[in-house]
N, C-alpha and C positions, 0 to 999 in steps of 0.2 A: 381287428388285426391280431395274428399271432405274436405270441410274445417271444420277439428276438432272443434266442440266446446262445449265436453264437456270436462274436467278436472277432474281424477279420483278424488276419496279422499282416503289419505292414513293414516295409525294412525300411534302412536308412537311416539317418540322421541329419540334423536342420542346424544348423550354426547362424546363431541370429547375430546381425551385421547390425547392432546398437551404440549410439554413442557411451563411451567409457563413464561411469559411476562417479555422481560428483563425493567428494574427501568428507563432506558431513552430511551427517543424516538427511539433513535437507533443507534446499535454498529456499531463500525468501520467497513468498508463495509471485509467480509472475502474473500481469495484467492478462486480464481474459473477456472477451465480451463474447455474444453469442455466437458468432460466426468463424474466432479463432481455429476452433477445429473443424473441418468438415468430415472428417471420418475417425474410426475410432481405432485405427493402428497408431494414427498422429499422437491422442493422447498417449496410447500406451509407451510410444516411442521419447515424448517428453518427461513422463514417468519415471522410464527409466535413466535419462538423463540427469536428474532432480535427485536421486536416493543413493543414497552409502550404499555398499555392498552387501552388510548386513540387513538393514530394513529389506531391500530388493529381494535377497534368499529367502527374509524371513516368509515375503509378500507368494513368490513366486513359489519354493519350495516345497516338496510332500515326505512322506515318513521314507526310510530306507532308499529304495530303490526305485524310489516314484513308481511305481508300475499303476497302484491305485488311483492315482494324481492322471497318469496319461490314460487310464480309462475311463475315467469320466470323460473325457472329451473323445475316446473313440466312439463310446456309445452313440453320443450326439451325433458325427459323423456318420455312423453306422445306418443313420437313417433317410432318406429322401421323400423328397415330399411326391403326391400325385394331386396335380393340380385339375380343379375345374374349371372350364372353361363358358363360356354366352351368358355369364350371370351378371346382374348388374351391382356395380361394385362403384357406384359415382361416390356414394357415402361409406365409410369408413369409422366404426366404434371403436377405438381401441383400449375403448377404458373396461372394468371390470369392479368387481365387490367382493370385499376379503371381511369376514367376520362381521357383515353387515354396513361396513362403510365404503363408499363409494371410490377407487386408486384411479391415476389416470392411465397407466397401464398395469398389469399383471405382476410386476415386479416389485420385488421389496429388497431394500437395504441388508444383507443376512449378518450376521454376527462377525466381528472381526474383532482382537487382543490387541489393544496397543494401538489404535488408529493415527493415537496421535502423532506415530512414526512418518505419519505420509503428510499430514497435516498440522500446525499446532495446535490448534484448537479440540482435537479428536473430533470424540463422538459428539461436540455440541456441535463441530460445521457442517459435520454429517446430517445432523438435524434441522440444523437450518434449512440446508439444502434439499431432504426431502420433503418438507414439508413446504417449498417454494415451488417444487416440481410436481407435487402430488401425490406420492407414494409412502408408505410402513417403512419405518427405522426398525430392527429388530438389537437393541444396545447388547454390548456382550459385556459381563461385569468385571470381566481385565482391558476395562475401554475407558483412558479418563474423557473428560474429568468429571465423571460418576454418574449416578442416578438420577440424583437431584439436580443438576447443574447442566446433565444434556434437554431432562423435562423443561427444564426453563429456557433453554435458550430455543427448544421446540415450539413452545408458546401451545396456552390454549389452542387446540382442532387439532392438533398435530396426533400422527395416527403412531403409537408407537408400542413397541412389547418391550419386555425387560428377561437374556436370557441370563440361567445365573451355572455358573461352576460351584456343585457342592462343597462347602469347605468346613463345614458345621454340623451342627445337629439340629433335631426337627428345629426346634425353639428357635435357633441362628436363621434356618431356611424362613420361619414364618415372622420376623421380621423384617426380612428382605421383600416377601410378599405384601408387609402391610407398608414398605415405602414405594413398592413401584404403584400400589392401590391410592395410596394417598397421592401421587403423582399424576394418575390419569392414563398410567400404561394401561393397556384395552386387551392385552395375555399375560402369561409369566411360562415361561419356559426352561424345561430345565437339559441338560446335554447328557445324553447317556452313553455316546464311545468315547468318554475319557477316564476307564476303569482305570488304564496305566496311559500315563504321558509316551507318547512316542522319541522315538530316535530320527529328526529332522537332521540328516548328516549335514545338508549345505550348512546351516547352522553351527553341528558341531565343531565340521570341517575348519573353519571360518574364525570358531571361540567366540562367535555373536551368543551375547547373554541377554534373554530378553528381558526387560525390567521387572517385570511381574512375576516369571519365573524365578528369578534372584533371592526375593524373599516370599515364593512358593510357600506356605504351610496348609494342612491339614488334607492333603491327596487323600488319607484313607476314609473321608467321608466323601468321596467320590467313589472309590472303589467299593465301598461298602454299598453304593446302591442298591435298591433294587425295585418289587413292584409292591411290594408293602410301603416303601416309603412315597409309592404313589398314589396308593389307596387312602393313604394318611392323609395327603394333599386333597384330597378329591371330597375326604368326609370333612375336610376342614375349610377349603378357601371353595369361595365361588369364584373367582376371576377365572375363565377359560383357559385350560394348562396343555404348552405344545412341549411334545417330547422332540427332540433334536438327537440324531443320529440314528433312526429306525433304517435297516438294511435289508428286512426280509418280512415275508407275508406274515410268520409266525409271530414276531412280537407286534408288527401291526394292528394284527386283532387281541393280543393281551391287551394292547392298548385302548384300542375301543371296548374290550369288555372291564376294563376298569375306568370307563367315562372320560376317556381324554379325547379335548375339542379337536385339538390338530397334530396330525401327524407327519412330521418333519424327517422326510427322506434325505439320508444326505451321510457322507465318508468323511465330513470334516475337509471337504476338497481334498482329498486325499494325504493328509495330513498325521492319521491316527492310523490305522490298520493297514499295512501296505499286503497287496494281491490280493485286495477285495474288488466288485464288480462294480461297474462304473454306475452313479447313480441313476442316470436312464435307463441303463437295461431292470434298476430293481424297480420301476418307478411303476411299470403294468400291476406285478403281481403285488404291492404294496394297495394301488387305489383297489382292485379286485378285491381284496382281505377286507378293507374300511366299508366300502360300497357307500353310502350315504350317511355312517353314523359320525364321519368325522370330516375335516377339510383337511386335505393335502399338501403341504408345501415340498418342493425339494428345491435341489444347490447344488453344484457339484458341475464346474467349468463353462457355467451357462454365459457367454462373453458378446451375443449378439442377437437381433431381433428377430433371425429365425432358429437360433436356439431354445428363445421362451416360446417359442411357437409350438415348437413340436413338443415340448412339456406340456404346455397346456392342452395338443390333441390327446398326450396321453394321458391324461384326467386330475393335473395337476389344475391348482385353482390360484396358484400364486407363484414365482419364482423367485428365489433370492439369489441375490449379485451378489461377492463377496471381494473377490480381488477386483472387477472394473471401478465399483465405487473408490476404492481406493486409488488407482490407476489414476480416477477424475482429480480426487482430492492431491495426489505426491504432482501431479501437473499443474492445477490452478485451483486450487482450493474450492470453496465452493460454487463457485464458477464451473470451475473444468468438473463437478462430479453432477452439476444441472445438466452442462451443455450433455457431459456423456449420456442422461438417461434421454436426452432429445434426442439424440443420434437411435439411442435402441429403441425407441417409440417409432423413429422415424421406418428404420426395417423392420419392425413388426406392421406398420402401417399398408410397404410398399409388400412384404411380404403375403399379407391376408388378401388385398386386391389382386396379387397372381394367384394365389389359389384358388379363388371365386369364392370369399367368403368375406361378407361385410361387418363382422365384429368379433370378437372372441368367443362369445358365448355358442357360433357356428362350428367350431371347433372340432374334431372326433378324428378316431384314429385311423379313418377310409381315408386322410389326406398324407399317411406315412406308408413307407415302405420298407424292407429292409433292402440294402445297398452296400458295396464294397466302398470303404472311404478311399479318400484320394491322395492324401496325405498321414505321413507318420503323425503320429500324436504329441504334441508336447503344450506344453503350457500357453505360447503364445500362437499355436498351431493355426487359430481361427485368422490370423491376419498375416499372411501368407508375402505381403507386400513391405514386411517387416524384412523378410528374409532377403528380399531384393533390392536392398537398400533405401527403400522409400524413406 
């Protein structure tokens, strides 16, 4: 398939008909069993019922002028599927294998600051929970309650990476390395579009201070990155090292020519560069640059089971959620962030049976098309039943 690039333009604007923001960050987590939700606007909708104003912008939010934030999700749109048809589709795989371990679908938990805005527990119910549902936790190191204490509450099997925000020098970076090793993390990953912290206006707007950012030190060992200080990494640790925020073919293959396992497509959901390209339209010429010397991850507004779908036609081998987990978690803890990856198992399930393809691994990009979307973009644009006051 040719690689889209152009991006429709769509007009209008969407006024979402939500219940008003409760007064604190967030209420006592509510009872949840597996059938509570049946679709996954409902959670986002209790979600948003559940969160102060601040956590919500923080949740929902991108840099400036969101433009980058709503093109990640126009990308997605921008695509349609072409289905096969008289194939036999009784059986359904929709599990897959990420860095040699076996996920029950495609998706992984991707990095999120402060989880434990939506939940109290953070990143340990986050881990709970994937590792109850069967999927990769990727921890973000502004995630309490920290390193050690999400590994444990994950338990032995649990499938997890550890990603870190430089704040240090080599020395600082390579004991963060030997605690996520001693831990059982299975990568380390490090983020590289956070040279300069962005201007999150809803944030500013608002005077929401994020906890982490409060007593923010040492940015310029982030900005000081570079690909020496990867090279460094690669002649020093063996644990598998994914870069996080790759946006073009060009550093894609720096990256495989300096030995890195995976390569993580992704804007920061739109959060860090604003009028950059949504991360599906970069997501072609990214796997094209790697071709088989590395594995692919991307991110970037992926909210439903046939959005990891058509990531995965385009030769990604994993996809990270970053705002639904949460969505699960500010609704019912880790209850509502199982039930949620059930619900996207479920449309990836019911999705690959209309295409005529009986597991993921059937995948390729004869099933996409490019397509004019049908709706303007926005954050909760994918649940459309939102805006109708469901």
């Amino acid at each position: 398939m040719r690689r889209f690039a152009t991006l429709f333009a769509t007009r209008g604007t969407l006024t979402l008909h939500l219940p008003a923001p409760a007064s604190s960050p967030i209420l006592p987590a509510m009872s949840a069993n597996p059938e509570t939700f049946q679709t996954l606007h409902e959670i986002v909708k209790v979600a948003r019922a559940r969160l102060a104003p601040g956590p919500w912008d923080y949740l929902v939010g991108g840099a400036e002028s969101e433009t980058t934030l709503r093109r990640n999700r126009q990308a997605i749109d921008s695509l349609a599927f072409r289905p096969r048809v008289l194939r036999n589709v009784s059986k359904i795989d929709c599990s897959s294998t990420f860095l040699g371990q076996r996920v029950r679908i495609p998706v992984m938990l991707a990095p999120v600051g402060s989880v434990e805005s939506f939940d109290p527990g953070g990143g340990a119910t986050a881990a709970r929970a994937a590792r109850e549902f069967g999927v990769p936790q990727m921890l973000s190191s502004v995630c309490n309650p920290g390193l050690e204490p999400v590994a444990a509450a994950g338990g032995e099997g649990a499938f997890r990476i550890f990603q870190l925000y430089v704040r240090g020098d080599d020395v600082w970076v390579d004991e963060w390395v030997k605690r996520a090793v001693d831990c059982g993390y299975a990568a380390f990953c490090l983020t590289v579009d956070t040279a300069s912290y962005s201007r999150r206006e809803r944030d500013i707007a608002k005077r929401f201070v994020k906890p982490w950012r409060a007593a923010a030190t040492g940015q310029d060992f982030q900005s000081a990155l570079n690909w020496d200080n990867v090279k460094r990494f690669k002649d020093t640790h063996t644990i598998p090292l994914a870069l996080k925020g790759i946006a073009t073919a060009e550093d894609a293959g720096l990256a495989v020519e300096h030995g890195v396992e995976i390569v993580y497509v992704s804007n920061h959901g739109g959060r860090q560069l604003d009028h950059g390209r949504g991360s599906l339209e970069v997501l072609p010429e990214v796997v094209a640059a790697v071709g088989d010397r590395a594995t692919v991850i991307v991110d970037g507004a992926f909210q439903r089971g046939t959005d990891v779908v058509k990531a995965l036609a385009l030769g990604a081998r994993i996809v990270g959620m970053g705002r639904m987990p949460c969505f699960g978690l500010a609704a019912a803890g880790q209850e509502g962030l199982v039930r949620m990856l059930e619900l996207v198992e479920d449309e990836i399930r019911i999705c690959l049976g209309l295409l005529g393809v009986d597991s993921v691994s059937g995948l390729n990009a004869s099933y996409l098309h490019e397509a004019r979307p049908v709706t303007a973009p926005h954050i909760t644009s994918a649940f459309p039943l939102l805006h109708e006051g469901y």
